[in-house]
C-alpha positions, 0 to 999 in steps of 0.5 A: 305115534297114532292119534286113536289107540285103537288103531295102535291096538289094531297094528299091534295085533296084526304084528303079533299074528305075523310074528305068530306066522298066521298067514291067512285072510283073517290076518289081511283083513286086520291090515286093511282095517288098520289102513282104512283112509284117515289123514294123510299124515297118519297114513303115510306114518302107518304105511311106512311103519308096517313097510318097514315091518313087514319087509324085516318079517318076509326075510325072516319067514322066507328064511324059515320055510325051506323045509315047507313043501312046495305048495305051503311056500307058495301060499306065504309067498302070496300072502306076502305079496297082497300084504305088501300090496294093501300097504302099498309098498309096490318095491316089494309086491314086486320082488315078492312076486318075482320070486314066486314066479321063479321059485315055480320054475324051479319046482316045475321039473317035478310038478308040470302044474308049477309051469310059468308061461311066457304070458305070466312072465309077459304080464309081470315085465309089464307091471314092472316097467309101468312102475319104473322097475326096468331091471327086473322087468328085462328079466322077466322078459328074458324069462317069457322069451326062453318059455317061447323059444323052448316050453310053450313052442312044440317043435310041430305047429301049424302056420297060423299057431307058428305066426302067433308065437312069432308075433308074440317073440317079436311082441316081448322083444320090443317090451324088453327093449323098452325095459332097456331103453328106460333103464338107459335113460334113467341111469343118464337122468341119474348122472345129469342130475349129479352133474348139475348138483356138482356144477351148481356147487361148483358155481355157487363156490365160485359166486362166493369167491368172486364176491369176496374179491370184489368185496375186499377190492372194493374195500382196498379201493376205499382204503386206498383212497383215504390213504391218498386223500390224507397224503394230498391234505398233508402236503397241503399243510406242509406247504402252509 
């Protein structure tokens, strides 16, 4: 599949360090070798290739490691998150990310130093919106306004600290509302689409009847016409 067998020897190597749940840099630096730049056909078949893989693997370590403690769990969580990131499967870095972020809200009723702030959340809506993941981006800021309205604001502060955490209420709300603006109008783009393959479908069938009658009208049309040139040349000869 790979023109150089080193490189096919290099992916090799790094699925089987997976496999064997070595989740450190070692690990990630073999993944980078393997994606240093060569032609674009070869890359994008390798990308694809360990996407596939890797996204089989998170599941199934993901599904391994509710008996790790927390602060191991996070680690694989992370290290997932900068493989999916090098090979360049944004969907993923993402989701991994997420639920990082989640599994640390979780676990802050225990560990206060797990606690997400509305400014981790924020930064994650907007990393998801730029990249057109509008879903999980509102969600992200329904999380960074629920730190802000209960976490992050004491029920005493001054004026000034009040004025910010308001400023950054009103800051949240307007992403979260463009998260759903984008979300709307994408699901509208979505269903245009659709209409517009339904009726040009619709109107290439209905091209291709209309040229068919006129084919066999026009082909009517010319039999008709010999029939009725052969009548007048046979009433011709009858009279002679």
């Amino acid at each position: 599949m790979y023109n150089n067998q080193a490189i096919s020897q290099q992916i090799s190597h790094f699925c089987s360090l997976i496999q064997a749940r070595r989740f450190d840099d070692e690990t990630l630096s073999i993944l980078e070798s393997v994606l240093i730049t060569r032609d674009v056909k070869s890359l994008l078949d390798v990308q694809r290739s360990l996407r596939d893989f890797m996204r089989h693997e998170s599941l199934r370590v993901l599904r391994e490691i509710n008996e790790l403690s927390v602060d191991h769990k996070l680690l694989i969580l992370e290290f997932f998150v900068r493989a999916s990131a090098i090979i360049g499967d944004l969907e993923s870095c993402l989701a991994l990310r997420y639920e990082a972020l989640v599994f640390r809200e979780l676990n802050s009723v225990v560990d206060l130093q797990l606690h997400v702030s509305y400014r981790e959340w924020f930064m994650f809506a907007e990393h998801a919106i730029e990249n057109r993941f509008y879903a999980i981006g509102r969600k992200a800021c329904e999380k960074a306004l629920a730190c802000l309205r209960t976490n992050d604001i004491p029920e005493t502060k001054d004026a000034d600290a009040l004025s910010e955490d308001m400023e950054a209420i009103r800051k949240v709300k307007r992403l979260k509302d463009l998260a759903i603006v984008r979300a709307s109008s994408q699901s509208v783009q979505a269903q245009t689409v659709e209409y517009l393959k339904r009726k040009i479908a619709k109107h290439d069938k209905a091209s291709a009847f209309v040229i068919k009658e006129k084919e066999h009208s026009a082909s009517f049309l010319f039999r008709n016409g010999i029939k009725k040139h052969n009548a007048r040349k046979l009433q011709e000869l009858q009279r002679l």
